[in-house]
C-alpha positions as CSV (number, residue, x, y, z in Angstrom):
1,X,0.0,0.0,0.0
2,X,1.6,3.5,-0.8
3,X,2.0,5.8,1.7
4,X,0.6,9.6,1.8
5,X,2.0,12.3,4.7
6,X,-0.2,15.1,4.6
7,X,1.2,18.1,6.7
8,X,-1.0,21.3,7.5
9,X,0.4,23.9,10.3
10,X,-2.5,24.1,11.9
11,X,-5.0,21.6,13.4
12,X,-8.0,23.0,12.8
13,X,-7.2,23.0,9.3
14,X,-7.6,19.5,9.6
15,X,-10.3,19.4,11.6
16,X,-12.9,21.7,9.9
17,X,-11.3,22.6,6.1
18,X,-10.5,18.6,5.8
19,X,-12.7,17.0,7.5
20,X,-13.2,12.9,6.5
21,X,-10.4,13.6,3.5
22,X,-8.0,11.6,5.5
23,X,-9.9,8.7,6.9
24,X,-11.4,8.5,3.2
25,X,-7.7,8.5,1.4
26,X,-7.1,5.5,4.6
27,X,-9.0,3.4,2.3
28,X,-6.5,3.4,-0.4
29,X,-3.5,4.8,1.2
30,X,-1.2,4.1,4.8
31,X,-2.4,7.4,5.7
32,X,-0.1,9.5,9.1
33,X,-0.8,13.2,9.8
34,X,1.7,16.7,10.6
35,X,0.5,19.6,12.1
36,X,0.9,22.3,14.7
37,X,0.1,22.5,18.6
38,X,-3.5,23.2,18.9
39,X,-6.9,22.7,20.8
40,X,-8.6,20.7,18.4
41,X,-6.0,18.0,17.9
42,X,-7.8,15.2,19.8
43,X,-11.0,16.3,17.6
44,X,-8.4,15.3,14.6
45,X,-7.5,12.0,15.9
46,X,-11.0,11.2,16.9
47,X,-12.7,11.9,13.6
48,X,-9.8,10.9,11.0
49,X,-8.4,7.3,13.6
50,X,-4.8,8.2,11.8
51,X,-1.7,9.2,13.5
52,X,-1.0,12.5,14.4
53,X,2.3,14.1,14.2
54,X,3.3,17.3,16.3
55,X,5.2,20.0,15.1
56,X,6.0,23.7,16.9
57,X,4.9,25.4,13.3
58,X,4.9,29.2,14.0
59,X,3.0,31.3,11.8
60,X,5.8,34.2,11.7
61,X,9.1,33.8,10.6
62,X,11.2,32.1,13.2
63,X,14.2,31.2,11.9
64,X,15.0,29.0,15.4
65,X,11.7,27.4,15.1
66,X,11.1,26.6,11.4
67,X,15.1,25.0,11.5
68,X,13.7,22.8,14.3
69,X,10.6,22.0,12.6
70,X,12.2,21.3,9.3
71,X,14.6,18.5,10.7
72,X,11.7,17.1,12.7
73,X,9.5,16.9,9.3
74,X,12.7,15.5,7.7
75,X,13.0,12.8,10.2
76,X,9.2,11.8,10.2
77,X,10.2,11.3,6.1
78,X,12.8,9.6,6.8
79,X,10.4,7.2,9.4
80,X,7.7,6.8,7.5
81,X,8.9,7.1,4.1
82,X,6.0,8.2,1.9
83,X,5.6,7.8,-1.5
84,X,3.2,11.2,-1.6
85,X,3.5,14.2,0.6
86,X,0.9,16.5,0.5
87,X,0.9,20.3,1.9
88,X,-1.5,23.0,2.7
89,X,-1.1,26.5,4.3
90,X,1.7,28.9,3.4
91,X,4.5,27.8,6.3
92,X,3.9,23.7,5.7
93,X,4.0,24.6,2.8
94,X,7.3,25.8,2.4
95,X,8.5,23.6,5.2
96,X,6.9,20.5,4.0
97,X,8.2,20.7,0.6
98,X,11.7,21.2,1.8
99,X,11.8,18.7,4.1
100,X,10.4,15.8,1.7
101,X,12.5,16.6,-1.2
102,X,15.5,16.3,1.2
103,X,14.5,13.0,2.1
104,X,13.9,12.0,-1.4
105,X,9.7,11.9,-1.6
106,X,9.4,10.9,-5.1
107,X,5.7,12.9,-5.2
108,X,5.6,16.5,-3.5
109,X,2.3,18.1,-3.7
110,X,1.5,21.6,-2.6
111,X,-2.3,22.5,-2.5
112,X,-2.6,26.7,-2.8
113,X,-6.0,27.4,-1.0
114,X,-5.5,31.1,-0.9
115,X,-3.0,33.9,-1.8
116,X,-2.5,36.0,1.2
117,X,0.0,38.4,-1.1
118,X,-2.9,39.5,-3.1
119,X,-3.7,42.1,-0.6
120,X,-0.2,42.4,0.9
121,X,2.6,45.3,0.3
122,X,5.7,46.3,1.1
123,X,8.4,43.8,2.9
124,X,5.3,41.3,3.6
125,X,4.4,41.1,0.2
126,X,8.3,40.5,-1.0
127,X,8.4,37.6,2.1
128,X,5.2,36.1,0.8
129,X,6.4,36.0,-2.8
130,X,10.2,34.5,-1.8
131,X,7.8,31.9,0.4
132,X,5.5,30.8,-2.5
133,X,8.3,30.3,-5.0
134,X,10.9,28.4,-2.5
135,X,7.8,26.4,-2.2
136,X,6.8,26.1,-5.6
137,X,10.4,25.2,-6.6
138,X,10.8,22.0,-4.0
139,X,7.1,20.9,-5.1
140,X,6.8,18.3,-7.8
141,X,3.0,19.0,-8.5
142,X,0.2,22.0,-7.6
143,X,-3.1,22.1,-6.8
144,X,-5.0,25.0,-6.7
145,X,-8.6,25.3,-5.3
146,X,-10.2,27.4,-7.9
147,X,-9.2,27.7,-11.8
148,X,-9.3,31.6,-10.9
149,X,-6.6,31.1,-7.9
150,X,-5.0,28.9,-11.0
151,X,-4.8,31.9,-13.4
152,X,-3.5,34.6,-10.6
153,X,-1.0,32.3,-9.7
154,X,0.3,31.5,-13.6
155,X,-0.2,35.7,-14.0
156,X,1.5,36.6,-11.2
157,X,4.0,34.1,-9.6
158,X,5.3,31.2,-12.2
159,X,4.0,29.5,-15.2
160,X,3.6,26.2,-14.1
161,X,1.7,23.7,-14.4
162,X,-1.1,23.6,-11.5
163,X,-4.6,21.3,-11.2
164,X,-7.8,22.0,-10.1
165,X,-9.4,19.1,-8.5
166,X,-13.1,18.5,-9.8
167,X,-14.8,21.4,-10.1
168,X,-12.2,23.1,-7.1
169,X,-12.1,23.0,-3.4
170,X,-10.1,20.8,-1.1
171,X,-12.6,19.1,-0.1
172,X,-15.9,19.4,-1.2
173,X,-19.2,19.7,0.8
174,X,-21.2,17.4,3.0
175,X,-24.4,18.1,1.2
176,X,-26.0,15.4,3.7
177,X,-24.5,17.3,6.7
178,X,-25.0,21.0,5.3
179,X,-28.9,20.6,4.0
180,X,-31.6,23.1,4.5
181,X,-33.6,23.2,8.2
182,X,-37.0,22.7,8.4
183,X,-39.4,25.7,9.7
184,X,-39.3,24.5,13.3
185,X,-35.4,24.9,13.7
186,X,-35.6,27.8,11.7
187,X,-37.8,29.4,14.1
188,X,-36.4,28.5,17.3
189,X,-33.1,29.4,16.5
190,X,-35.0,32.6,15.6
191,X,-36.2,33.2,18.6
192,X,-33.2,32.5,21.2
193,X,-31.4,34.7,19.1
194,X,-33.9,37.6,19.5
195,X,-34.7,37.6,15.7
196,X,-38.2,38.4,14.9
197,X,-40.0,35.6,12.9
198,X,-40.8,38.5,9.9
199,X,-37.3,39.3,9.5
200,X,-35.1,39.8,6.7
201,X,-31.6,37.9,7.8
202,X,-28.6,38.2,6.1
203,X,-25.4,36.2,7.5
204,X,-21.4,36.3,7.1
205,X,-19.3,33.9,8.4
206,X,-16.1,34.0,8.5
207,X,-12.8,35.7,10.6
208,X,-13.9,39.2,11.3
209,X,-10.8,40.7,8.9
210,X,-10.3,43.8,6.8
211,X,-9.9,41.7,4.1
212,X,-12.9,39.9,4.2
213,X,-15.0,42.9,3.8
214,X,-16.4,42.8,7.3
215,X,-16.0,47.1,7.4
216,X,-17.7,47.3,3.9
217,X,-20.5,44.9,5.1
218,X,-21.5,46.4,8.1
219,X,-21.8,50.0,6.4
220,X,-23.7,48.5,3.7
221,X,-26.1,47.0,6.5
222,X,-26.4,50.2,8.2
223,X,-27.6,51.8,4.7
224,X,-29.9,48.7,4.0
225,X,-31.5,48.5,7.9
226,X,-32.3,52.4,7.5
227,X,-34.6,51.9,4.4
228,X,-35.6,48.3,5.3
229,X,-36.3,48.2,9.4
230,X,-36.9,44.7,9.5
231,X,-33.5,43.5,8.0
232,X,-31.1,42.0,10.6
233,X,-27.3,40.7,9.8
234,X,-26.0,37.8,12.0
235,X,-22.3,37.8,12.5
236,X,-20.5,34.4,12.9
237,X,-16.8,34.6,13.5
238,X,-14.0,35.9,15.9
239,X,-11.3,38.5,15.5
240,X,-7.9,37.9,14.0
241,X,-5.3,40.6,15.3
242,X,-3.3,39.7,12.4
243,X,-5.9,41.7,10.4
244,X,-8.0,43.7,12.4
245,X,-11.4,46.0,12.0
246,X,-11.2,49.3,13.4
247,X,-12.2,50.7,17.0
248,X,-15.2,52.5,15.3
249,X,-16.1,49.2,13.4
250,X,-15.7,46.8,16.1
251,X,-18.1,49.2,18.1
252,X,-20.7,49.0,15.3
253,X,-20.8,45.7,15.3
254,X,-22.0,45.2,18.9
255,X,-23.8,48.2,19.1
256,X,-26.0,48.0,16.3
257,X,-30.0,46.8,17.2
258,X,-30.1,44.5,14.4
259,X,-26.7,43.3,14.1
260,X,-26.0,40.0,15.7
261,X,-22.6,39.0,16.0
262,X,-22.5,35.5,17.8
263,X,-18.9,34.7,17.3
264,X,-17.6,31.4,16.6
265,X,-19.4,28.1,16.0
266,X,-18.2,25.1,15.8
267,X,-21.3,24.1,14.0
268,X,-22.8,26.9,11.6
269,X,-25.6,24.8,9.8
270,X,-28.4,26.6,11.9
271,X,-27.4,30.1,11.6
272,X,-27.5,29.3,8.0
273,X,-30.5,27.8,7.7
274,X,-32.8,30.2,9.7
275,X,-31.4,32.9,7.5
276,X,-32.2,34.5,3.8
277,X,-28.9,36.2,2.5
278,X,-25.6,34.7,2.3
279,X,-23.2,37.5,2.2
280,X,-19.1,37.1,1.5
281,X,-17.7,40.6,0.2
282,X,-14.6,39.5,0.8
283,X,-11.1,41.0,-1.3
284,X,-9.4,37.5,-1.8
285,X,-10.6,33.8,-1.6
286,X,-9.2,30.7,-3.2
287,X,-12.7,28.7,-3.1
288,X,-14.4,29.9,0.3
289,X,-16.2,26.9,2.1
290,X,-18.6,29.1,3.5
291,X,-20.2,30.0,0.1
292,X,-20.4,26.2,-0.6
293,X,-21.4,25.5,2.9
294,X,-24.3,28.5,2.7
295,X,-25.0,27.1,-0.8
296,X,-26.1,23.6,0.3
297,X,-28.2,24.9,3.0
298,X,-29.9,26.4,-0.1
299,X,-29.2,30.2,0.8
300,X,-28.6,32.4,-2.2
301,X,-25.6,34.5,-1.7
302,X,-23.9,38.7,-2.4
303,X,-20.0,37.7,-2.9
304,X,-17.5,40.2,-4.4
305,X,-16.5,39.3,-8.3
306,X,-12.8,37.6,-7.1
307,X,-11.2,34.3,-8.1
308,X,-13.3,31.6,-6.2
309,X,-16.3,33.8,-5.4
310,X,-16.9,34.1,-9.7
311,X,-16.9,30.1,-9.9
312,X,-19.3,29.1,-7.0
313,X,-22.3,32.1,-7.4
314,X,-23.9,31.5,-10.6
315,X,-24.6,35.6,-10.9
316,X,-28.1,36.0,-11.6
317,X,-29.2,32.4,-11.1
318,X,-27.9,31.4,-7.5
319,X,-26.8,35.2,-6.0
320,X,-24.9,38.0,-7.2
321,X,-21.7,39.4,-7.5
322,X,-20.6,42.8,-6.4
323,X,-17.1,44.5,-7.1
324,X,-14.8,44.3,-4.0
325,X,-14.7,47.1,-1.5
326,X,-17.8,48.5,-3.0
327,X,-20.1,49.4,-0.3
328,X,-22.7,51.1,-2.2
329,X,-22.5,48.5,-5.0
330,X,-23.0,46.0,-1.7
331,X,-26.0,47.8,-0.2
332,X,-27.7,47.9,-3.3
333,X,-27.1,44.4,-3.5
334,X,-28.9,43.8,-0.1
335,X,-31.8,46.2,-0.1
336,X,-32.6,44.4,-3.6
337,X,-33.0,41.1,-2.7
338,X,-34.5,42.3,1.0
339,X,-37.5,43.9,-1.1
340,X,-37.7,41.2,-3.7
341,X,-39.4,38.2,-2.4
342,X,-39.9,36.8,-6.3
343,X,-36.0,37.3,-7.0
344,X,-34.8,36.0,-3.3
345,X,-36.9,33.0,-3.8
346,X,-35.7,32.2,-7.2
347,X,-32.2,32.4,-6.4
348,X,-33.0,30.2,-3.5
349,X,-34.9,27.2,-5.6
350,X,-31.5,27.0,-7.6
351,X,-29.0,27.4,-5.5
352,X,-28.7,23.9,-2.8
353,X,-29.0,21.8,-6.7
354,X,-25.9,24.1,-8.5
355,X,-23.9,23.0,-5.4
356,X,-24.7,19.3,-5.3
357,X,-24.3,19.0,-8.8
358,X,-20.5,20.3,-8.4
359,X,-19.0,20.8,-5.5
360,X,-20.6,17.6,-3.8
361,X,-18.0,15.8,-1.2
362,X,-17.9,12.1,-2.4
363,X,-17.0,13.2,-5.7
364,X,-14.3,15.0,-4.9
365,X,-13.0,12.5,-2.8
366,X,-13.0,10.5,-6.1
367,X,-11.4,13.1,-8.2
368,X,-8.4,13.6,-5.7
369,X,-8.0,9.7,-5.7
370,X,-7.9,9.6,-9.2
371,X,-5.6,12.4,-9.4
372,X,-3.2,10.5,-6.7
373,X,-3.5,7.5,-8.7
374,X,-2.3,9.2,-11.8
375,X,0.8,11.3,-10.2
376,X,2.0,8.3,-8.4
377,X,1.7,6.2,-11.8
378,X,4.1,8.6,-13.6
379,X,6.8,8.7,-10.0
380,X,9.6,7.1,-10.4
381,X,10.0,3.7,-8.9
């Protein structure tokens, strides 16, 4: 049986973004498991039943550190000696690949979920470029998770070759887990959240970031709640200090009357499903899981017109698509389809089948084994 090493540098990667990929690829492969310190490690043992590898990956640059962690990842090549490592997140990434084409991994794969550097300048951007390429250049294949991500990439960093899987994603949807609520749950999860049954609910979720369009949204909202008093926006996700909104911002979103913010949730499906609106104006994206998520609840969804977002929201069929930082474009967006029960409803009916048809988890689980298949075919022996 041939042997895969997948390494992320964070556990919750593994626990939320990958969820059931591993115990799946156990089927076919002698599957073990890298990734950072974190909370939700047992959660990653219990769901995948794999070993799990610990690593002290830092998110900054740690020269130290990263030395340390690169020997360490060296070493669990050199124990296990994998025919396939896979990589995800920019610092495995660049450590991973390293590490397994010192030991000699005849296959070195190197998913690229999301481009940080689009919206970076300065020093960062020229330490996120040097990262991608060292990657790039110790990698023997590329994924990306959307054919737009695909085309940035080839425009911006290096022309080679890189393949979607499926339709893109890394891992699909659960379309049995994220399926549409019935009116009881939807109304009861109404009502503990202080949402009146007559409301008009739009819902983000996501890291509360600049760069996902958090500011834009919430003064779009503001403009939409004034001329529609019965619209509400719930709020699921916690700050990142990495990124983060400003003082007057951060006030608005817990002061507002109709603005929910709930912070994280480990499960998301019934915020979803007792709401209308899907909204993601965020300014980068390789394929966001929370539009596919959103999608097979059946929500129709207001995303910005970026790589990823263009591919999942079918504009004028299952939501619509706003230019990025846009907030009047975005409030227009919103009061539209908050005063257009015919259109909302529409966009609704088609938007749970455009996601099952594509995006649907089983059959990317297929298309990445076929793809495994066909790299390790061509490795030399």
């Amino acid at each position: 049986m041939k042997r895969l090493l997948i390494v992320t540098t964070v556990p919750i990667s593994l626990a939320l973004l990958l969820k059931g990929q591993p115990r799946q690829l156990a089927h076919t492969y002698e599957v073990e498991l890298v990734t950072g310190d974190g909370p939700e490690l047992d959660q990653v043992r219990q769901q995948e039943g794999l070993p799990v590898h610990v690593v002290p990956f830092a998110r900054a640059v740690t020269p130290a550190t990263d030395l340390g962690v690169l020997r360490k990842l060296a070493a669990t090549c050199g124990r296990f000696r994998p025919h396939l490592v896979q990589t995800y997140t920019p610092k495995a990434g660049l450590l991973g690949m390293a590490a397994a084409r010192f030991a000699r991994v005849p296959v070195r794969v190197h998913g690229i979920v999301g481009m940080p550097l689009m919206e970076a300048g300065g020093a960062r951007r020229a330490l996120l470029l040097a990262t991608e390429r060292a990657t790039y250049a110790n990698a023997t294949h590329l994924t990306a998770n959307s054919r737009g991500l695909r085309t940035w990439v080839r425009a911006h960093l290096a022309a080679h070759p890189i393949r979607v899987i499926g339709e893109g994603s890394i891992n699909g949807v659960d379309c049995a887990w994220f399926a549409p609520d019935g009116p009881e749950e939807r109304s009861a999860w109404r009502r503990a959240h202080r949402i009146p049954e007559d409301a008009f609910v739009f819902v983000y979720v996501g890291r509360l970031v600049k760069d996902k369009g958090v500011a834009e949204l919430l003064h779009a909202f503001t403009r939409v709640h004034d001329a529609v008093p019965r619209a509400v926006l719930v709020v699921v996700g916690t700050r990142d200090p990495t990124d983060p909104l400003s003082a007057a911002d951060d006030a608005e979103l817990h002061a507002h009357p109709a603005i929910r913010a709930i912070g994280f949730q480990a499960d998301v499906r019934h915020a979803l499903g007792a709401s209308d609106v899907f909204v993601l104006p965020s300014y980068r994206e390789g394929m966001p899981n929370s539009l596919l998520e959103a999608g097979a609840m059946g929500l129709p969804a207001i995303a910005t017109s970026i790589p990823g977002c263009e591919e999942v929201v079918i504009a004028g069929e299952t939501g619509l698509l706003v230019p990025p930082k846009d907030e009047v474009a975005l409030a227009d967006a919103m009061r539209g389809l908050a005063t257009d029960a015919n259109r909302t409803a529409g966009l609704r009916a088609a938007s749970r089948p455009s996601i099952v048809a594509r995006y649907e988890q089983q059959a990317f689980w297929a298309s990445l084994g076929a793809y495994y298949d066909e790299i390790l075919a061509g490795a030399p022996a």
